[in-house]
C-alpha positions as CSV (number, residue, x, y, z in Angstrom):
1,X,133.6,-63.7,169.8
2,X,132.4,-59.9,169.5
3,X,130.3,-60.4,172.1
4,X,132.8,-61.7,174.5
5,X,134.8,-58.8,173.3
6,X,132.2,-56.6,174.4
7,X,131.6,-57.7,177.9
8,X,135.9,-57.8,179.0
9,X,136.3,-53.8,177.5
10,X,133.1,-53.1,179.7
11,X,134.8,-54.7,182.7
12,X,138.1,-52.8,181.9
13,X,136.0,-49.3,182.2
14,X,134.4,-50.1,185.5
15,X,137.3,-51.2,187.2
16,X,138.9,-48.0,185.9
17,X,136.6,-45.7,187.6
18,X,136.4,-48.1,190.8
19,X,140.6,-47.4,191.1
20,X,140.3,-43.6,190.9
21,X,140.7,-41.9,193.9
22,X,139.5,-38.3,195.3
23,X,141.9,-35.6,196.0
24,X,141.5,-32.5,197.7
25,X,143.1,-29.3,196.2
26,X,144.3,-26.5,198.1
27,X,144.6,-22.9,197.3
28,X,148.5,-21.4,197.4
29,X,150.1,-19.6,200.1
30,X,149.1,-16.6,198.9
31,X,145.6,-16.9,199.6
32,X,146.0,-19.6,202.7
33,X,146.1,-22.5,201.6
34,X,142.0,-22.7,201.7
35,X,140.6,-25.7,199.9
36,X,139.3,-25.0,196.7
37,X,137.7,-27.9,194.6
38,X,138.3,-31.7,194.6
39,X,139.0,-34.0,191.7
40,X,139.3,-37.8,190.9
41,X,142.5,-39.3,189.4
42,X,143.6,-42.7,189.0
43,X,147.4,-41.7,190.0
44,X,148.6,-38.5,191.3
45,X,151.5,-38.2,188.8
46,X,148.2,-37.3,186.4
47,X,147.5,-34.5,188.3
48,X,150.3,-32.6,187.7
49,X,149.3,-29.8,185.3
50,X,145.7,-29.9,185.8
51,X,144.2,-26.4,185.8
52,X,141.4,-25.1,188.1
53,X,139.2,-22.1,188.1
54,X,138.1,-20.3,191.0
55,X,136.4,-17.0,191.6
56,X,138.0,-14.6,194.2
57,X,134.8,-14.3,196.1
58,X,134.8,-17.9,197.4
59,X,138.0,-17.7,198.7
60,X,137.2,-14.1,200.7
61,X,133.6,-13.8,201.1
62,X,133.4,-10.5,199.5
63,X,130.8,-10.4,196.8
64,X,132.5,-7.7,195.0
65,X,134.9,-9.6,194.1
66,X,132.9,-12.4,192.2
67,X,133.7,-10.9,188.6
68,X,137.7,-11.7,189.4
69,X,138.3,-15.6,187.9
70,X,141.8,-17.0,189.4
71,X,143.6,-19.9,187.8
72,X,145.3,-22.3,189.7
73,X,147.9,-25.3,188.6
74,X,148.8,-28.5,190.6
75,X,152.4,-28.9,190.8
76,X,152.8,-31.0,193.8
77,X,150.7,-34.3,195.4
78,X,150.8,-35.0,199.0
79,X,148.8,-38.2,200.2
80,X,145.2,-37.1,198.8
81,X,146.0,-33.5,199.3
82,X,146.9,-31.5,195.8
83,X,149.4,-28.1,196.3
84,X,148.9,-25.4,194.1
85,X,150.7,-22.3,192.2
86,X,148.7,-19.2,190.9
87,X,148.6,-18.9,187.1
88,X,147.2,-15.9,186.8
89,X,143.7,-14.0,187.0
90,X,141.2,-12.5,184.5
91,X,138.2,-10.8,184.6
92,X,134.6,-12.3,184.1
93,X,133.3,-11.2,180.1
94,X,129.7,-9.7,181.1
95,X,131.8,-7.6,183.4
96,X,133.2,-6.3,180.5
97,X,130.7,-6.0,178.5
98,X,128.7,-3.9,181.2
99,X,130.9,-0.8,181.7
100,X,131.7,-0.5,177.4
101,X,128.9,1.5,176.0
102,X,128.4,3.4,172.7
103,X,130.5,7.1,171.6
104,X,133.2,5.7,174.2
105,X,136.8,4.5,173.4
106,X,138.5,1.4,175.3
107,X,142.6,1.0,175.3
108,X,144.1,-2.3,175.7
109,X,147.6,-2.8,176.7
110,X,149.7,-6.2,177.1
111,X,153.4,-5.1,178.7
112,X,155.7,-8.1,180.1
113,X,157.5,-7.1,183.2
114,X,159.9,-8.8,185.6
115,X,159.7,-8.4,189.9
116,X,162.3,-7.9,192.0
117,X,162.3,-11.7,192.9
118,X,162.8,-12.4,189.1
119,X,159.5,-13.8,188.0
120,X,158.1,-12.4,185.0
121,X,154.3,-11.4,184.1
122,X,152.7,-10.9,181.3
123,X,150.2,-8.0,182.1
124,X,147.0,-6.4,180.5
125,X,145.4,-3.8,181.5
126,X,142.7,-1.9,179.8
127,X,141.1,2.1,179.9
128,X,137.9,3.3,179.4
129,X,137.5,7.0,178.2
130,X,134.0,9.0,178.5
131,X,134.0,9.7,174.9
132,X,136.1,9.1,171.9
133,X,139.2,10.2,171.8
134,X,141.9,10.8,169.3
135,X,144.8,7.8,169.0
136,X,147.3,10.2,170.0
137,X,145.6,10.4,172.9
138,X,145.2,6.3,173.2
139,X,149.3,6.1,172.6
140,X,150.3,8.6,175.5
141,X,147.8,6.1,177.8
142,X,149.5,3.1,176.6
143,X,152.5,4.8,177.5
144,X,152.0,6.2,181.2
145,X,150.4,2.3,181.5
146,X,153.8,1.1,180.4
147,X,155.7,3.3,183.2
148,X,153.7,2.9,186.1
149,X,153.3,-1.0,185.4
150,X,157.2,-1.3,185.0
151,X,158.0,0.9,188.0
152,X,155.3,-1.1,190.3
153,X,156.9,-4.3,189.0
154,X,160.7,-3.7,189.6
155,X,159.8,-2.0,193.6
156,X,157.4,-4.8,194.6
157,X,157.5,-9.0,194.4
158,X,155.4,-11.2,192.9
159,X,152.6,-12.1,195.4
160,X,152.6,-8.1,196.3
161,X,152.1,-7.4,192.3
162,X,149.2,-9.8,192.3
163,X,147.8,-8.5,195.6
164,X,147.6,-4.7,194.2
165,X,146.3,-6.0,190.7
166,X,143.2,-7.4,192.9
167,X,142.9,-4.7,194.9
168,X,142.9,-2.3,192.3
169,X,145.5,-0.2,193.5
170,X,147.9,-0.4,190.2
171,X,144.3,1.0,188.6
172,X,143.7,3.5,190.5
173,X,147.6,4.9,190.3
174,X,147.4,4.7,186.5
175,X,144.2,6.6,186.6
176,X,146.1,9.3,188.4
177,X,148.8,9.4,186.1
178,X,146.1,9.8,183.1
179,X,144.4,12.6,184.5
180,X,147.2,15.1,183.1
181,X,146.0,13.5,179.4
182,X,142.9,13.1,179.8
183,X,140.3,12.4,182.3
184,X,139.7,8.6,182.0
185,X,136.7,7.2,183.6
186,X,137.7,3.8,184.2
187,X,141.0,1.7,184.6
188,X,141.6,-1.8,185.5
189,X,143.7,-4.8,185.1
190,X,141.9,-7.2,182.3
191,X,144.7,-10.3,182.8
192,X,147.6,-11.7,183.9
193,X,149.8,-14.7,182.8
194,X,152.7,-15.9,184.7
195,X,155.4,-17.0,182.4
196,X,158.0,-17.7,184.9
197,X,158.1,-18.5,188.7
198,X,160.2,-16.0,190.8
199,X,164.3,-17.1,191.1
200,X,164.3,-15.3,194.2
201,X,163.1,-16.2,197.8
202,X,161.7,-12.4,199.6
203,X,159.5,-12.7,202.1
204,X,157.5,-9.2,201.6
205,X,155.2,-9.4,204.3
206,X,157.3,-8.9,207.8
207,X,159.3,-6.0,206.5
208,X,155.7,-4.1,206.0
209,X,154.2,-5.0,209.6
210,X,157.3,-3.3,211.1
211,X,157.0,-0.3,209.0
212,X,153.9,-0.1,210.4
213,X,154.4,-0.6,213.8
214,X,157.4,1.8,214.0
215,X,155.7,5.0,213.6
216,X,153.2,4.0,215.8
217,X,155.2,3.5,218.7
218,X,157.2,7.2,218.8
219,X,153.2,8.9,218.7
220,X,152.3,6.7,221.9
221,X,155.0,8.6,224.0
222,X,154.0,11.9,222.9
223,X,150.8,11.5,223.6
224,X,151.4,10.6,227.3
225,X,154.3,13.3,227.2
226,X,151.4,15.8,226.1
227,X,149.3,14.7,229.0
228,X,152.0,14.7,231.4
229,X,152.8,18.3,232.9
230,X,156.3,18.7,232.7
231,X,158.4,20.4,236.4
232,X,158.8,23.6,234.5
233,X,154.4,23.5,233.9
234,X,153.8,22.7,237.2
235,X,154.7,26.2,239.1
236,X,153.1,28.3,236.6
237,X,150.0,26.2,237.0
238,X,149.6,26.4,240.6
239,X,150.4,30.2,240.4
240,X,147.3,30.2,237.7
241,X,145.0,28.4,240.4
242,X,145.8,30.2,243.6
243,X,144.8,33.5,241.5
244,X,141.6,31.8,240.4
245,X,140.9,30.8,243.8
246,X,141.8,34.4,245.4
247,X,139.1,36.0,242.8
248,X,136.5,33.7,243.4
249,X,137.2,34.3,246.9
250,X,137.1,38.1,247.0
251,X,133.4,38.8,245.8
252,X,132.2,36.1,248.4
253,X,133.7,38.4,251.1
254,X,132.3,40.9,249.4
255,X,129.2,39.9,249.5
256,X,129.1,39.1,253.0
257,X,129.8,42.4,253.7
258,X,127.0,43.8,252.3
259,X,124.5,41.4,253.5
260,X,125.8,42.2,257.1
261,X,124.3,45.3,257.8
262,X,121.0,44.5,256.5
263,X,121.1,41.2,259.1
264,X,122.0,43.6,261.9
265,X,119.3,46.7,261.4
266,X,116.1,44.0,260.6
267,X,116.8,42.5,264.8
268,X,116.7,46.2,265.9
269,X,113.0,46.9,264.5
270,X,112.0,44.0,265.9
271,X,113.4,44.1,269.5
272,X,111.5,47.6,269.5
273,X,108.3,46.3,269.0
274,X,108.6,43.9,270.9
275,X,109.0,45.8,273.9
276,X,106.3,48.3,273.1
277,X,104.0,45.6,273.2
278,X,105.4,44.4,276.6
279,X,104.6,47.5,278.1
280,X,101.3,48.0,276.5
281,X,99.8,45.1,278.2
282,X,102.0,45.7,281.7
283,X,100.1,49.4,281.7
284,X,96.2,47.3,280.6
285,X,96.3,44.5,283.3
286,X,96.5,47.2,286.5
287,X,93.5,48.6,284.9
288,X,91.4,45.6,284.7
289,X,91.6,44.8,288.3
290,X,90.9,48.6,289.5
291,X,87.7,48.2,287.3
292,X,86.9,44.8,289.1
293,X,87.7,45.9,292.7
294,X,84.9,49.3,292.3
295,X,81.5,47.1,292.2
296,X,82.5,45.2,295.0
């Protein structure tokens, strides 16, 4: 009896892993919806939930970037494609570990903030000072961390939040912000944890390409405007150009003037010997033939 036991619970495994089927899983909007893994599930309701881990540099080729980890969660199954939302992010721990050395401080922060399309983040950022510095000191850069964090949060949504956090941008404005403290070497965003998905629909992205492309097209104008001579332009240059040409004009004539004269006195000398020479040999050849007509 055990043995028979044995051989129908080894039949029931096999045909478990024979029903499982593969499932591709796809990156959010956010980053393009670019496949990132694949992963086997019996049914796709199992899915749901399922965590993933992927490193920024696969998804953009920038190897920069490999010490940034993003989290992904399945929330909805298509066929055998699996759809996405962004967790949150954190940074690699031997990343870490390489920029905190001995005699230096390191302030951590966790601050919760809400964005304008009502999702709220739970954000960590951290600072790294040269040397070590005084708590006072570690308070006021919790605090200016608190402000900037908040005011970024409020002005921006939530895929724009995550974008900057990336980037490094919100980093690089706390850093600027801590200077007036003290001069921090190092500022950047540790984690962040998406408690709750934005209420809100705001599509960020269109309303920033036309920002850009309105100032653009006012400077093209000008620039043809500038190249352009206007009607009032146009008399005043001529007027310039007829002077330059009556100055450039006047010392050729000039010139020619002077050379004249020489032209006219070298023909002279020449015509005179010429015709000294025409009547030295008129006044020789009579001569010859006197001298030849005598013997005879």
């Amino acid at each position: 009896m055990a043995k028979a036991r044995a051989r129908t619970t080894s039949r029931k495994v096999k045909d478990r892993w024979k029903a499982k089927n593969w499932y591709q899983i796809l990156a959010p909007s956010l980053f393009n919806n670019v496949p990132v893994a694949e992963t086997l599930s019996e049914t796709p309701d199992s899915l749901i939930g399922r965590v993933t881990e992927v490193s920024l540099q696969d998804l953009t080729n920038d190897f920069r970037k490999s010490h940034i980890k993003l989290l992904f969660a399945i929330d909805k199954v298509e066929q055998n494609t699996a759809h996405t939302q962004l967790k949150g992010h954190l940074l690699t721990s031997d990343y870490l570990r390489r920029m905190i050395r001995r005699k230096k401080s390191r302030v951590d922060g966790v601050f919760d903030v809400e964005t304008r399309d009502g999702a709220l983040l739970r954000v960590k950022p951290f600072a790294i000072a040269e040397k070590r510095i005084q708590s006072s000191q570690k308070k006021l850069i919790r605090n200016v961390m608190k402000e900037v964090i908040s005011k970024e949060g409020k002005a921006k949504t939530l895929n724009s939040f995550i974008k900057d956090c990336l980037e490094g941008r919100i980093g690089s404005e706390i850093y600027k912000h801590c200077k007036i403290y003290y001069p921090v070497k190092r500022i950047e965003i540790n984690k962040t944890e998406i408690i709750r998905l934005p209420t809100i629909i705001i599509e960020d992205e269109k309303p920033a390409e036309k920002k850009e492309e309105e100032p653009e097209k006012p400077t093209e104008p000008s620039k043809e405007e500038s190249e352009v001579p206007s009607e009032e332009e146009l008399p005043e240059k001529k007027l310039d150009e007829e002077e330059a040409k009556d100055e450039k004009e006047a010392p050729v004539e000039e010139e020619l003037a002077s050379e004249e004269p020489q032209e006219v006195e070298k023909p002279k000398k020449k015509t005179k010997a010429k015709t000294t020479t025409k009547k030295k040999t008129a006044a020789k050849k009579p001569t010859k033939k006197k001298k030849e007509e005598t013997p005879e």
